[in-house]
C-alpha positions in Angstrom: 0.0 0.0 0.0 2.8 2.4 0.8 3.9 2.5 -3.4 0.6 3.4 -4.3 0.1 6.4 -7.1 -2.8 8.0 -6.1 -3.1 11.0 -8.3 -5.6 13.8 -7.5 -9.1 13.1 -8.7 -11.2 15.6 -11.3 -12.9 18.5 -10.3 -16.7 18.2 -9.8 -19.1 20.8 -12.4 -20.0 24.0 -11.1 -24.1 22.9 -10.5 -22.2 21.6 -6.8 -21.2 23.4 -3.8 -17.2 22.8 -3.3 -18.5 20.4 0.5 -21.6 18.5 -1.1 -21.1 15.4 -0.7 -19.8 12.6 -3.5 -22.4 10.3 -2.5 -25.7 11.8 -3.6 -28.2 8.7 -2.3 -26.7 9.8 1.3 -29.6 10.3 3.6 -29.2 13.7 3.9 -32.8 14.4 5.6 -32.2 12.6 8.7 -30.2 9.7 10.0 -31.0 5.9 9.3 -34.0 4.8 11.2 -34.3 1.2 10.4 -36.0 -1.5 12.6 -33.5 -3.7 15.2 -34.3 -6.7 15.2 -34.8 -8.9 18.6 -31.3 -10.5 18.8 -33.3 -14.0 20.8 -35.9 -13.8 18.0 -35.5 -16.6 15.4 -33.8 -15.9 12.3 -35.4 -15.6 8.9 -34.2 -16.1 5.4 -32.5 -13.3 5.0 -30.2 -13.7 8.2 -27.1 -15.7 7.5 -24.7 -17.5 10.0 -21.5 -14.5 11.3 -18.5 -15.0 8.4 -16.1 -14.6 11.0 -14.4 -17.8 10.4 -13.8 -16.9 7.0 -13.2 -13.5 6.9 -9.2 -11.5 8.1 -9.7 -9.7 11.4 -8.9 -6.4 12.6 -6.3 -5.7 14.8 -5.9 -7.7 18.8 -6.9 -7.3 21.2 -9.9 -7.4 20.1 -12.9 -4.5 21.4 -14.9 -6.1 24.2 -18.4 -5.4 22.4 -17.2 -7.3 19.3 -19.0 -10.3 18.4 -17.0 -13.1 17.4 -19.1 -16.3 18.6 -19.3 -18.7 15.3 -22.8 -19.2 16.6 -23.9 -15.5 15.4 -26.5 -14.5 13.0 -25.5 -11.6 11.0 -29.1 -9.2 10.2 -29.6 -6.5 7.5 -31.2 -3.8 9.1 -31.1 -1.4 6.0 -28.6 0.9 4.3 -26.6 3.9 5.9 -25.8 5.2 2.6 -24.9 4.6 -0.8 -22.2 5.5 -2.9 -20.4 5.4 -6.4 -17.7 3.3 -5.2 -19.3 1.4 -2.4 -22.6 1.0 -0.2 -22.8 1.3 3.6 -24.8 -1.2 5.1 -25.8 -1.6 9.2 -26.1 -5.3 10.3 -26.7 -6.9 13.5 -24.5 -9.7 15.1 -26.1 -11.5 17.5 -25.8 -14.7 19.2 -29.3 -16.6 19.7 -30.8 -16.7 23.2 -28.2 -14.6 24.9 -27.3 -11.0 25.3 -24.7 -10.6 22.9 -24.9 -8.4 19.9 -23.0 -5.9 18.4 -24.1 -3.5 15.4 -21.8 -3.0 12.6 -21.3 -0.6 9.4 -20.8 -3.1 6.4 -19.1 -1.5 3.2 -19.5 -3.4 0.5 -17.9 -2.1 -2.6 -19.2 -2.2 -6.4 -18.8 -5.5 -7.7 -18.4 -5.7 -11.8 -21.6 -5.6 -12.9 -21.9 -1.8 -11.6 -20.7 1.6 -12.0 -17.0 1.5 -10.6 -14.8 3.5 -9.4 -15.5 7.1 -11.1 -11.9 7.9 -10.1 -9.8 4.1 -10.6 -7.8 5.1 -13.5 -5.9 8.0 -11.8 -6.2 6.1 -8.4 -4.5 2.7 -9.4 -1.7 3.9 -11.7 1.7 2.5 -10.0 -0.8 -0.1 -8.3 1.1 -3.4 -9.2 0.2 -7.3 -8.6 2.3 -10.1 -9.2 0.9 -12.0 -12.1 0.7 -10.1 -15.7 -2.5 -11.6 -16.4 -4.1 -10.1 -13.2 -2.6 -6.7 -14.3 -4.0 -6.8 -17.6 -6.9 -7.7 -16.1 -6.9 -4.7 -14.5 -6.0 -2.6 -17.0 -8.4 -3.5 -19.7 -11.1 -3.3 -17.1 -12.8 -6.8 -17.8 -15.0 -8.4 -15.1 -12.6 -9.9 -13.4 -10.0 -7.1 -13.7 -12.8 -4.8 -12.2 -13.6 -7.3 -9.1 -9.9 -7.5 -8.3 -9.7 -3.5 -7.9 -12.9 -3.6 -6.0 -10.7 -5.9 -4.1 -7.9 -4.1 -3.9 -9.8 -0.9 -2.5 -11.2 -2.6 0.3 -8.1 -4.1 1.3 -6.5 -0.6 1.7 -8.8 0.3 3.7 -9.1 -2.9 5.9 -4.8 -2.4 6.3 -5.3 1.9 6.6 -7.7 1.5 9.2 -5.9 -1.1 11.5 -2.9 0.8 11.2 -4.7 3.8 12.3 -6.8 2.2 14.8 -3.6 0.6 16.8 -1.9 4.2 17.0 -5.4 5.5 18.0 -5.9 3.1 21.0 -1.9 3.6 22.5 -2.1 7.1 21.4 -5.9 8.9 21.7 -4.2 11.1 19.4 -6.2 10.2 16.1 -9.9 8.0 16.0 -11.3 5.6 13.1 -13.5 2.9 13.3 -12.2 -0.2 14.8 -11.7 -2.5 11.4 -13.7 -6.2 12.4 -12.7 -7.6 9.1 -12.1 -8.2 5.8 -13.6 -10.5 3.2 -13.2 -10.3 -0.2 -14.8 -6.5 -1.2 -16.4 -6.6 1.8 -15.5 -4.3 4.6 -16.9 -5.1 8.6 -16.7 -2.0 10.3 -17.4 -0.4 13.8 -20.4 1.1 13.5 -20.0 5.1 15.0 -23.5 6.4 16.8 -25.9 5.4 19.2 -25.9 1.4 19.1 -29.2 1.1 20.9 -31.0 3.4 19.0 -29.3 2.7 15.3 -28.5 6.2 15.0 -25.2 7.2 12.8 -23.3 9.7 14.2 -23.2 13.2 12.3 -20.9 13.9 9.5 -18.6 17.4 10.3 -20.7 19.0 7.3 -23.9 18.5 9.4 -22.8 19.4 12.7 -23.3 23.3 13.6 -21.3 23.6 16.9 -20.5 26.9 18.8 -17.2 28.6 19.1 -15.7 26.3 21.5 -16.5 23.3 20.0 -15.5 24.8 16.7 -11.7 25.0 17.7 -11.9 21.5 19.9 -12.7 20.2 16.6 -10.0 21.9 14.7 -7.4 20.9 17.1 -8.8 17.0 17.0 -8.4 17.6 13.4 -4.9 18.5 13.1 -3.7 16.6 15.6 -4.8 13.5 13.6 -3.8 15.1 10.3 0.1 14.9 12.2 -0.9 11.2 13.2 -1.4 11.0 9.7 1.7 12.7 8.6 4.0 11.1 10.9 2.9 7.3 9.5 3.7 9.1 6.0 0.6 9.9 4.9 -2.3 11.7 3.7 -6.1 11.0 3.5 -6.1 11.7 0.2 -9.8 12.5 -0.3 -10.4 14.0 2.9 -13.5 16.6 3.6 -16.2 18.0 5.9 -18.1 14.6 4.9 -15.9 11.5 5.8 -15.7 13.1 8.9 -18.0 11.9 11.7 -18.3 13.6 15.2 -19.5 11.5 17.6 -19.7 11.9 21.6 -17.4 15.1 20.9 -14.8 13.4 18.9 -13.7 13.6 15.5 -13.8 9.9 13.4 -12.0 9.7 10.3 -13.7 7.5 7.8 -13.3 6.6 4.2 -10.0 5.9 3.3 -9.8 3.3 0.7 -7.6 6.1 -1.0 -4.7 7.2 1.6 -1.6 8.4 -0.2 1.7 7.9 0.7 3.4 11.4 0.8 6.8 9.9 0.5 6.9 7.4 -2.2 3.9 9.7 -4.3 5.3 11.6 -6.4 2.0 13.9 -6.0 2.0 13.0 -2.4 2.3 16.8 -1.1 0.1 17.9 -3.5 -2.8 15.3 -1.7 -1.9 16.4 1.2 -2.3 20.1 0.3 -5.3 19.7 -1.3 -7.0 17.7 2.2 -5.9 20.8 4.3 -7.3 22.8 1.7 -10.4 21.7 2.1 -11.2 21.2 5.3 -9.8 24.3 6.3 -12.2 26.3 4.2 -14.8 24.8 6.1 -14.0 25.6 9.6 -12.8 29.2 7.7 -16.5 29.5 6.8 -17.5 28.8 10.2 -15.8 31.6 12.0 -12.5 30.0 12.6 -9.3 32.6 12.1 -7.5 32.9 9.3 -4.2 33.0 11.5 -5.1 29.6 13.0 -6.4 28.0 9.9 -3.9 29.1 7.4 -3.3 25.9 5.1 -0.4 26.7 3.9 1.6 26.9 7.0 -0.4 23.7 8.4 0.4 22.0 5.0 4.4 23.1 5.6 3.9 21.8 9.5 2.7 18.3 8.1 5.1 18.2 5.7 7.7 17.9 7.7 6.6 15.8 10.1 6.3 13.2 7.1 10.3 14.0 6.6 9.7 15.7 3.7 10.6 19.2 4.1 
């Protein structure tokens, strides 16, 4: 993942505001209010046994809520949103006749008979795999070139996210979602909000907090943006909307697409471009222009990556 070429992706028309939000099926009117289901009730059709077994795990020890019991049912409870890359999905694991459950964000990314990737070309140039007919696969964009970089997504997200979610938990300095697993293009995710109510937390671009908040959340921000830095990189595609605030803290989410600022040769320019961003926001908010000055936090992260 580290020799990845992720170069920047196209500019959007001018019909959209410079924070909407990529994914336009997002419930935007409100937060996902599907039914939970009764974790002792018996399962129907659509539940399926928990692919633990079969699926990589995120990082030990694992989180005390987690549900790993084989015995688990897995339960679609509806979507959280949907995307052009990827749809969101909440699930229920719960073992029968006890009291353990869990709820979890399940990312499932396009598979080759959809819309894929509106950005792959730029984003898997100096991606490489072993075998020359996988590769042309991929280059040629057949079915099974297209599952394999559906693939490949996922798994640099499953591999960003445990490396994250390790230096968050000795650190407190950065938060993500704790990674449950991996299989295939399917991503197992912590699910951020209100477990007993099914409630996703807030994206940054929804949230409308007063001054003090404001500059709580700028600092949460910037120190995970050196978290970031220091590991050598950037988010890549980062913005007021893969940013969650929940309880008060900041949650970084999305990163299928994190750069490396050292081996990319466009790896400062990323990283330019995520402080760009989000510093407009809190700019537009009220924040000072002394404090939020990207170009001096750009330099700042820059060379805490080394490369300044």
């Amino acid at each position: 993942m580290r020799d990845h070429d992720f170069p920047a992706p196209q500019r959007r028309g001018r019909g959209k505001s410079r924070f909407d939000d990529d994914e336009t099926d997002f419930l935007k009117r409100g937060r996902p209010t599907p039914t939970l289901a009764d974790p002792d009730a018996e399962p129907d059709a659509e539940d399926s046994w928990s692919s633990w077994d079969r699926a990589v795990h995120g990082p030990e020890p694992y989180p005390d809520w987690l549900v790993t019991e084989l015995a688990a049912r897995d339960t679609e409870l509806g979507v959280l949103k949907t995307g052009k890359e990827a749809d969101v999905h909440l699930v229920r694991r719960a073992v029968p006749d006890t009291d353990r459950s869990c709820l979890l964000a399940v990312k499932r990314y396009r598979d080759a008979q959809h819309r894929l990737f509106h950005r792959d070309a730029g984003y898997l140039e100096g991606r490489r795999v072993r075998r020359s007919r996988e590769m042309r696969a991929m280059t040629g964009r057949t079915a099974f070139g297209r599952q394999m970089i559906a693939g490949q997504w996922a798994a640099a997200e499953f591999a960003a996210l445990s490396q994250l979610w390790e230096i968050g938990a000795a650190s407190g300095r950065i938060a993500v979602p704790y990674p449950v697993q991996l299989l295939g293009t399917e991503l197992m995710l912590e699910f951020v909000g209100d477990a007993e109510a099914g409630e996703a937390a807030p994206r940054l671009a929804q949230v409308r907090p007063d001054a003090a908040e404001l500059r709580d959340l700028w600092d949460q921000l910037v120190e995970a943006l050196t978290v970031l830095a220091r590991a050598g990189y950037a988010h890549g595609d980062l913005s007021p909307y893969n940013l969650l605030v929940h309880a008060g803290r900041l949650v970084m989410i999305d990163l299928p697409q994190v750069v490396d600022v050292v081996a990319n040769p466009q790896g400062g320019e990323f990283l330019g471009r995520d402080v760009r961003v989000v510093a407009a926001w809190f700019a537009a908010r009220g924040m000072p222009a002394t404090v939020t000055d990207p170009e001096a936090l750009t330099e700042a992260l820059l060379r805490e990556a080394g490369i300044r």
